[in-house]
DSSP file (Angstrom, degrees, kcal/mol; ACC not computed):
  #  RESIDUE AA STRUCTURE BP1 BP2  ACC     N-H-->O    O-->H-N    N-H-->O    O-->H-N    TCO  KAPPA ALPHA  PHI   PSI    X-CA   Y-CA   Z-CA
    1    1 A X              0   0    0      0, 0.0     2,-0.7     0, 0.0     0, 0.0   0.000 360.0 360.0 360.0 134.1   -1.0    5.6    1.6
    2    2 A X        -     0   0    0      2,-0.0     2,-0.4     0, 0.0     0, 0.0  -0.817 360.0-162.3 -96.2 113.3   -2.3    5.7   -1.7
    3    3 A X        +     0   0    0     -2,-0.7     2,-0.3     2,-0.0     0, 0.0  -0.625  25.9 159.3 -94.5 130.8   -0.1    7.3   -4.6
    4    4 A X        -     0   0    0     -2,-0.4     2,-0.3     2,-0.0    -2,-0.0  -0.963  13.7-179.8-157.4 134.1   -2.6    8.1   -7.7
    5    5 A X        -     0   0    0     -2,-0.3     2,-0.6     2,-0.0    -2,-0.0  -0.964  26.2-135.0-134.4 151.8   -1.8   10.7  -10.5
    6    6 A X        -     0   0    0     -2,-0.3     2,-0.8     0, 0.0    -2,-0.0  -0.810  22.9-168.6-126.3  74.5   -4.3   11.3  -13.5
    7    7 A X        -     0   0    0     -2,-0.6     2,-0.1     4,-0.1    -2,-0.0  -0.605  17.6-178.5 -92.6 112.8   -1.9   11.4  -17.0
    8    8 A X        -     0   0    0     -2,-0.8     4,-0.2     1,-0.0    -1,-0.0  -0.120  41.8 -94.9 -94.2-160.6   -4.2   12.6  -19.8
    9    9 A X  S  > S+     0   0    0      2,-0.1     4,-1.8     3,-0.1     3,-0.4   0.632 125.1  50.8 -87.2 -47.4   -3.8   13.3  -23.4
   10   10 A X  H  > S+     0   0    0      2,-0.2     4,-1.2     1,-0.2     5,-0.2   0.824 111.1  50.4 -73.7 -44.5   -2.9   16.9  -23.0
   11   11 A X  H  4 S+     0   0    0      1,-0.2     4,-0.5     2,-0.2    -1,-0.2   0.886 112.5  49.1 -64.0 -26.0   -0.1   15.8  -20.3
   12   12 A X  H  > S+     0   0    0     -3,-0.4     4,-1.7    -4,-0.2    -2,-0.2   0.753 114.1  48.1 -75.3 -44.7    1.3   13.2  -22.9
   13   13 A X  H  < S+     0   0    0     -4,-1.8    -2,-0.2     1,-0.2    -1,-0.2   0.758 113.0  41.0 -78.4   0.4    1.2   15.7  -25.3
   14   14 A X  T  < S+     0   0    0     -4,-1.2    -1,-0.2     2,-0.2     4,-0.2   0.724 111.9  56.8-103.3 -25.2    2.9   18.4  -23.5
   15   15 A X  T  > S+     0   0    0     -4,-0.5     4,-2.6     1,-0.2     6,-0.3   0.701 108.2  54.7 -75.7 -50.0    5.5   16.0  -22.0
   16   16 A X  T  <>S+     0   0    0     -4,-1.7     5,-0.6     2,-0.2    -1,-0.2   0.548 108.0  39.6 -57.0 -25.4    6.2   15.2  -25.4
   17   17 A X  T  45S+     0   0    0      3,-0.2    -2,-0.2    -3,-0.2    -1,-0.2   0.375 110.5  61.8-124.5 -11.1    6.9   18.6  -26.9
   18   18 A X  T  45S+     0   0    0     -4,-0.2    -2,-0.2     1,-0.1     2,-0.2   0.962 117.5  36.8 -78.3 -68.6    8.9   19.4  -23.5
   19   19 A X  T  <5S-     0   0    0     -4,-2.6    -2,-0.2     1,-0.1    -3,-0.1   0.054 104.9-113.0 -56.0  -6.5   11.0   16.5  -24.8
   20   20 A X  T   5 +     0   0    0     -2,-0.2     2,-0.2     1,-0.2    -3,-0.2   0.512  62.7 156.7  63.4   9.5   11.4   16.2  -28.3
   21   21 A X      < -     0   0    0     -5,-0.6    15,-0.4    -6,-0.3    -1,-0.2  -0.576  41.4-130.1 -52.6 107.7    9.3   12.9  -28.2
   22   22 A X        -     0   0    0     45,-0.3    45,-1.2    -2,-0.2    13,-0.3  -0.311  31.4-156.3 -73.1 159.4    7.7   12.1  -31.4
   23   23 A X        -     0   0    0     11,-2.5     2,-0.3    43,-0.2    43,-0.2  -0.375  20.1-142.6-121.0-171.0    3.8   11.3  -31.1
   24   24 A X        -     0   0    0      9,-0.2    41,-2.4    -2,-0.1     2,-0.4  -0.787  16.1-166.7-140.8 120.2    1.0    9.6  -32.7
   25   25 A X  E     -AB  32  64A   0      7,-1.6     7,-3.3    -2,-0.3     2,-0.9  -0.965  18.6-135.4-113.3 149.2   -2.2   11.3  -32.6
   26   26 A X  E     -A   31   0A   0     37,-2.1    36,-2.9    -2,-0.4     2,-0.8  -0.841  22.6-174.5-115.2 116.8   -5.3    9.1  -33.6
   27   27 A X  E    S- B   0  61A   0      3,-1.9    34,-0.1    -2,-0.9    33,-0.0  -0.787  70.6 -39.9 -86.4  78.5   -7.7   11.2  -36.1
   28   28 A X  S    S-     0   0    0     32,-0.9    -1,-0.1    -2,-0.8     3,-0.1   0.923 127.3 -30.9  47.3  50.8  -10.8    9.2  -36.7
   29   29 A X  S    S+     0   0    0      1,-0.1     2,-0.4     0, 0.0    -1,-0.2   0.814 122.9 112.8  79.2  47.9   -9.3    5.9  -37.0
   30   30 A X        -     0   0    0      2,-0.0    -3,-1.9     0, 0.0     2,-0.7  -0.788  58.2-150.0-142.7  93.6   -6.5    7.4  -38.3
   31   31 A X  E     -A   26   0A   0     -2,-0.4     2,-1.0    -5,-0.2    -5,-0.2  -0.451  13.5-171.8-102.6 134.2   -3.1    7.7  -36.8
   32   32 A X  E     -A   25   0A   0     -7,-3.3    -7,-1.6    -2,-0.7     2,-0.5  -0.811  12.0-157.9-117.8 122.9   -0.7   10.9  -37.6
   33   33 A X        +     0   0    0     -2,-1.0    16,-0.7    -9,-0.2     2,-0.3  -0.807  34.9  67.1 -98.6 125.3    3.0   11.2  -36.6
   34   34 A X  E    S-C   48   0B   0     -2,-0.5   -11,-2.5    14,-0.2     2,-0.6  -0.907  72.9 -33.1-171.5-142.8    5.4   13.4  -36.0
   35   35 A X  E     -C   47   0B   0     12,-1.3    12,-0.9    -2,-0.3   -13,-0.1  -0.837  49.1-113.8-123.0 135.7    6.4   16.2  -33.5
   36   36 A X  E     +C   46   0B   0     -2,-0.6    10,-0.2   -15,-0.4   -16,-0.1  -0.111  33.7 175.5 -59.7 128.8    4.5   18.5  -31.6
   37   37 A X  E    S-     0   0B   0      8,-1.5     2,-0.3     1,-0.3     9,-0.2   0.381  72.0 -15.3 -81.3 -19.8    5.2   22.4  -32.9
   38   38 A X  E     +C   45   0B   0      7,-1.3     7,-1.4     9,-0.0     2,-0.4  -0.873  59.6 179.7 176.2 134.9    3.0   23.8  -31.0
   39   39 A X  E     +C   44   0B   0     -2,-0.3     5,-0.2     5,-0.2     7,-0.0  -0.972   3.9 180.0-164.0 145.9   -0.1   23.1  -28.9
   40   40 A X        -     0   0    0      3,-2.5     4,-0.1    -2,-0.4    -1,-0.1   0.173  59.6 -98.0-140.2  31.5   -2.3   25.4  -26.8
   41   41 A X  S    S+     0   0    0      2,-0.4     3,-0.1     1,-0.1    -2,-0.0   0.734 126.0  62.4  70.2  11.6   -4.9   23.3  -25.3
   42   42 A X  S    S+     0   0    0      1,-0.6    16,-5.0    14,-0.1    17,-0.5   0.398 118.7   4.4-115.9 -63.7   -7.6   24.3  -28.4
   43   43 A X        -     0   0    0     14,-0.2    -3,-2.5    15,-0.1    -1,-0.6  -0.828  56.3-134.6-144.4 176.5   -5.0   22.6  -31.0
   44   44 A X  E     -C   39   0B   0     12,-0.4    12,-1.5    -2,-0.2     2,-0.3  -0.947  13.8-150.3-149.6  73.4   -2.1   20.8  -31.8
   45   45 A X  E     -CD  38  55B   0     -7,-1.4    -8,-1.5    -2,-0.3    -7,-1.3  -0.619  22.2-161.6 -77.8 129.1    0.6   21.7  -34.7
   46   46 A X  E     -CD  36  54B   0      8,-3.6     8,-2.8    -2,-0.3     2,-0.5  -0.997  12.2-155.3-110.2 111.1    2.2   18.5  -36.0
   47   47 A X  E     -CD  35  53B   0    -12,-0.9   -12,-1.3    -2,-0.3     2,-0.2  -0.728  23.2-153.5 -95.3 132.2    5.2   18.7  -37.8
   48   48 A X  E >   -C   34   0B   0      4,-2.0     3,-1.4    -2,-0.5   -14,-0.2  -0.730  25.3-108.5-104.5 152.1    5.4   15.4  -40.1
   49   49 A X  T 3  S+     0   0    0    -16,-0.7   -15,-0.1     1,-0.3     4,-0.1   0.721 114.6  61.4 -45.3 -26.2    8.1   13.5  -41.5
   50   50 A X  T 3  S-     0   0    0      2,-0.1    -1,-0.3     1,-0.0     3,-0.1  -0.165 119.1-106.3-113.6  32.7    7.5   14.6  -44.7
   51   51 A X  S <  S+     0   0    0     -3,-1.4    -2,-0.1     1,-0.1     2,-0.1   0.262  85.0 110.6  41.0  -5.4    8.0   17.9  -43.9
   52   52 A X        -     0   0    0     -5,-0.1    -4,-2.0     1,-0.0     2,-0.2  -0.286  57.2-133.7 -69.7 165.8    4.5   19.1  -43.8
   53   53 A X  E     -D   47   0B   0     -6,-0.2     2,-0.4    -3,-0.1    -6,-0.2  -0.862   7.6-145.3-137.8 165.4    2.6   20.2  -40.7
   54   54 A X  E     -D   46   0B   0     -8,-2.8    -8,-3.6    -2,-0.2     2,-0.4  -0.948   3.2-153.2-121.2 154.5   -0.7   19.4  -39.3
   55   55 A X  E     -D   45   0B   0     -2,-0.4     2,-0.4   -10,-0.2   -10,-0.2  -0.893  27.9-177.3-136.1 104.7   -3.3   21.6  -37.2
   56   56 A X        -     0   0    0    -12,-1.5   -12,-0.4    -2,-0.4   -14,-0.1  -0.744  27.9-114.8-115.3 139.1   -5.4   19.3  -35.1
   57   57 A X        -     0   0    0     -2,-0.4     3,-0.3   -14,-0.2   -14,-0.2  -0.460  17.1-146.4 -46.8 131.0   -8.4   19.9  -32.7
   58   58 A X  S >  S+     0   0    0    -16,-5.0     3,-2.5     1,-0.1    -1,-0.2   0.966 101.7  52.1 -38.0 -68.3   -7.6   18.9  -29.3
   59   59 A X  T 3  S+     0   0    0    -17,-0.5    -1,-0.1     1,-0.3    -2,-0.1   0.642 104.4  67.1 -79.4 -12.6  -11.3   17.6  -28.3
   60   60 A X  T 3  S+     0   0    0     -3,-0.3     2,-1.0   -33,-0.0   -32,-0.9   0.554  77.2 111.1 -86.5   9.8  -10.9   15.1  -32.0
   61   61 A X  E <   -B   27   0A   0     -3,-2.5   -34,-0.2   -34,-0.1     3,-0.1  -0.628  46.0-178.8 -78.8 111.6   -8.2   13.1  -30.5
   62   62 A X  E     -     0   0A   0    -36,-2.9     2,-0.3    -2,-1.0    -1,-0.1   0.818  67.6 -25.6 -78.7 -40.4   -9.0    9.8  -29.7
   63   63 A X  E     -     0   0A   0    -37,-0.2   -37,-2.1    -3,-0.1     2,-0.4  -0.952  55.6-136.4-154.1-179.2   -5.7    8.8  -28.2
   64   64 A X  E     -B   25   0A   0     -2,-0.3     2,-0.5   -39,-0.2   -39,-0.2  -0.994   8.0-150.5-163.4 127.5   -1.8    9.8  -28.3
   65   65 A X        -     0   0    0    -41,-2.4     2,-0.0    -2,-0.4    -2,-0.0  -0.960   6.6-148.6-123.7 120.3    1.2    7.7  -28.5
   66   66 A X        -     0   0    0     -2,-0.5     2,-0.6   -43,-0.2   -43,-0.2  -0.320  20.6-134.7 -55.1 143.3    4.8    8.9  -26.8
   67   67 A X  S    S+     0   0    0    -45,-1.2   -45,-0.3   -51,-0.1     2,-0.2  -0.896  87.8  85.7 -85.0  74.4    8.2    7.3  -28.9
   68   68 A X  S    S-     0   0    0     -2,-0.6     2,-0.3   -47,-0.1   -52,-0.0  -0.597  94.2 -86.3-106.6-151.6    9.0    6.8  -24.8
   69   69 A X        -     0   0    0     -2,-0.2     2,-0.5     4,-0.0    -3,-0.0  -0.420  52.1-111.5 -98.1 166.1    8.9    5.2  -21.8
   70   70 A X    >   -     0   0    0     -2,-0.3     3,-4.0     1,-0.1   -58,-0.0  -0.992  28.0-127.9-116.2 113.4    5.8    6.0  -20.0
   71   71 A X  T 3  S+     0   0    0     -2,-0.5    -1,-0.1     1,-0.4     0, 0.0   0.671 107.0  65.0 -24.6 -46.5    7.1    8.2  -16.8
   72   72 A X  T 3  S+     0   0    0      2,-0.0    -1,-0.4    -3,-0.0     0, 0.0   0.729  72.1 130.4 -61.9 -26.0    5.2    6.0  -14.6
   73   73 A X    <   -     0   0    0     -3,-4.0     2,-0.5     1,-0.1    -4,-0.0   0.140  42.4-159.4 -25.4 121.6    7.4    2.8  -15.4
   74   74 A X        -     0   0    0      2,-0.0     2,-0.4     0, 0.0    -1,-0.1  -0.870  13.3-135.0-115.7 157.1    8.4    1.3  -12.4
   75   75 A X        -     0   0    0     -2,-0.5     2,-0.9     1,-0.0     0, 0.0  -0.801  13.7-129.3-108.1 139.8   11.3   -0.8  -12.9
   76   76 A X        -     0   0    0     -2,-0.4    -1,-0.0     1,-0.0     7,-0.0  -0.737  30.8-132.7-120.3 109.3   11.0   -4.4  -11.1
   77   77 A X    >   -     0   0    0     -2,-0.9     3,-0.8     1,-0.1     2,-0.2  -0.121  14.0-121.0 -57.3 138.9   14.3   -4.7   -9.2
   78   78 A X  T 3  S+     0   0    0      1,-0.3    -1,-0.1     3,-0.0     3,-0.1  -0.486  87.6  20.8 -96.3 134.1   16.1   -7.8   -9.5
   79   79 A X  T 3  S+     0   0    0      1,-0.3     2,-0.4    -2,-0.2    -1,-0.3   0.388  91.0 133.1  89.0  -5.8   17.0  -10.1   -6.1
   80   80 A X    <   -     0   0    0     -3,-0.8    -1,-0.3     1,-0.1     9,-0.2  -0.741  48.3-161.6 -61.4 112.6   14.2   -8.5   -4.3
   81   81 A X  S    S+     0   0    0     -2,-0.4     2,-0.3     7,-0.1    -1,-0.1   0.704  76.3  23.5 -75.9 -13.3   11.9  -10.3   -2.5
   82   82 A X        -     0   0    0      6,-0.1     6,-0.2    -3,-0.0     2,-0.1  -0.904  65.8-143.3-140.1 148.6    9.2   -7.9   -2.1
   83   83 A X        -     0   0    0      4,-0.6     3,-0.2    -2,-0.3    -7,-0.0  -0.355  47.7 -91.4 -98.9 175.2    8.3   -4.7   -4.3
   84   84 A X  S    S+     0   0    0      1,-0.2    -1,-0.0    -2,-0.1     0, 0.0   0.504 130.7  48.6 -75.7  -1.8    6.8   -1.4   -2.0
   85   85 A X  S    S-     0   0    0      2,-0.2    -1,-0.2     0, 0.0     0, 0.0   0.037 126.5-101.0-122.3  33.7    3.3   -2.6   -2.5
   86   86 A X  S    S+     0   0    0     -3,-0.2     2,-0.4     1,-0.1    -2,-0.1   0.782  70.6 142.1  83.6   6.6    4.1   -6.4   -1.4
   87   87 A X        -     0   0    0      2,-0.0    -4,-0.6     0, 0.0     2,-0.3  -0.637  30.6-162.3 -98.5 129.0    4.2   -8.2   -4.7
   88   88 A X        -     0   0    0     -2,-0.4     2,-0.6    -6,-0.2    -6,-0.1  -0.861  28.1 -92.9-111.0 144.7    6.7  -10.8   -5.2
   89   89 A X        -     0   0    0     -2,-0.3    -2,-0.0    -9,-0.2    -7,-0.0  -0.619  37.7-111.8 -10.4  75.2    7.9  -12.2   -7.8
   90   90 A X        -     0   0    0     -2,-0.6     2,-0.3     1,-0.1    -1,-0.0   0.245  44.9-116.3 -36.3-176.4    6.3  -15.6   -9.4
   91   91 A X        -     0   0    0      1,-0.1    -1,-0.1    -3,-0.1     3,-0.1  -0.789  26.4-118.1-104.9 170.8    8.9  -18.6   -8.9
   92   92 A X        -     0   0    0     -2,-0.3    -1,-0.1     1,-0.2     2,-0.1  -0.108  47.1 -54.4 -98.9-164.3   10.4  -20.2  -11.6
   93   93 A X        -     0   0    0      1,-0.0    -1,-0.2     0, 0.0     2,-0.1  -0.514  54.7-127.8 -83.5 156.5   10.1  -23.8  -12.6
   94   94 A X        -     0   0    0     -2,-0.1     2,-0.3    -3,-0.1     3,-0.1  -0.239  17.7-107.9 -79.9 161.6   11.0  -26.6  -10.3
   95   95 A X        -     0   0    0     -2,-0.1    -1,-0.1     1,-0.1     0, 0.0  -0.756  41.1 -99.4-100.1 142.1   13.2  -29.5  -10.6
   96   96 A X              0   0    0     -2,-0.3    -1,-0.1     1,-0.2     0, 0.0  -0.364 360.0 360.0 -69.1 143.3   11.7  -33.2  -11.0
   97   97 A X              0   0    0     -3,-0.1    -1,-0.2     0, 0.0     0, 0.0   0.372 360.0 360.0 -84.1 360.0   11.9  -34.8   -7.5
């Protein structure tokens, strides 16, 4: 069975603003931070450090960066030989014969 979930830019941002997360949005090579105030799929109020806010276009965001973990993380369990999709661990260095 194949598990596959589709995490956008709107889901990051919304995830974020469920969370208190701080963001990055990237403006034209440009990146602005702080925490989302508001967003309705059109735009994006950004409250900034500096106590000023921003109101950005959805469709000019080039990317968005979480202050998180990414939800998907899978955490790679220690003393296991095998993961759920087969993947083992590399081995570590050898000892001179």
């Amino acid at each position: 069975m194949n598990n596959s979930m589709l995490y956008t830019m709107g889901m990051a941002i919304d995830r974020a603003a469920q969370n208190g997360f701080a963001v990055g949005l990237l403006l034209d090579g440009h990146w602005l931070e702080g925490h989302v105030a508001a967003n309705d799929g059109v735009g994006v109020v950004l409250e900034c450090e500096d106590g000023q806010h921003v109101v950005v276009k959805t469709e000019r965001i080039g990317a968005v960066k979480v202050m998180s973990e990414s939800p998907y993380k899978v955490p790679i369990s220690v003393g296991a030989d095998h993961d759920e999709h087969g993947a083992m661990p590399m081995p570590g260095p050898r000892d001179a014969l």
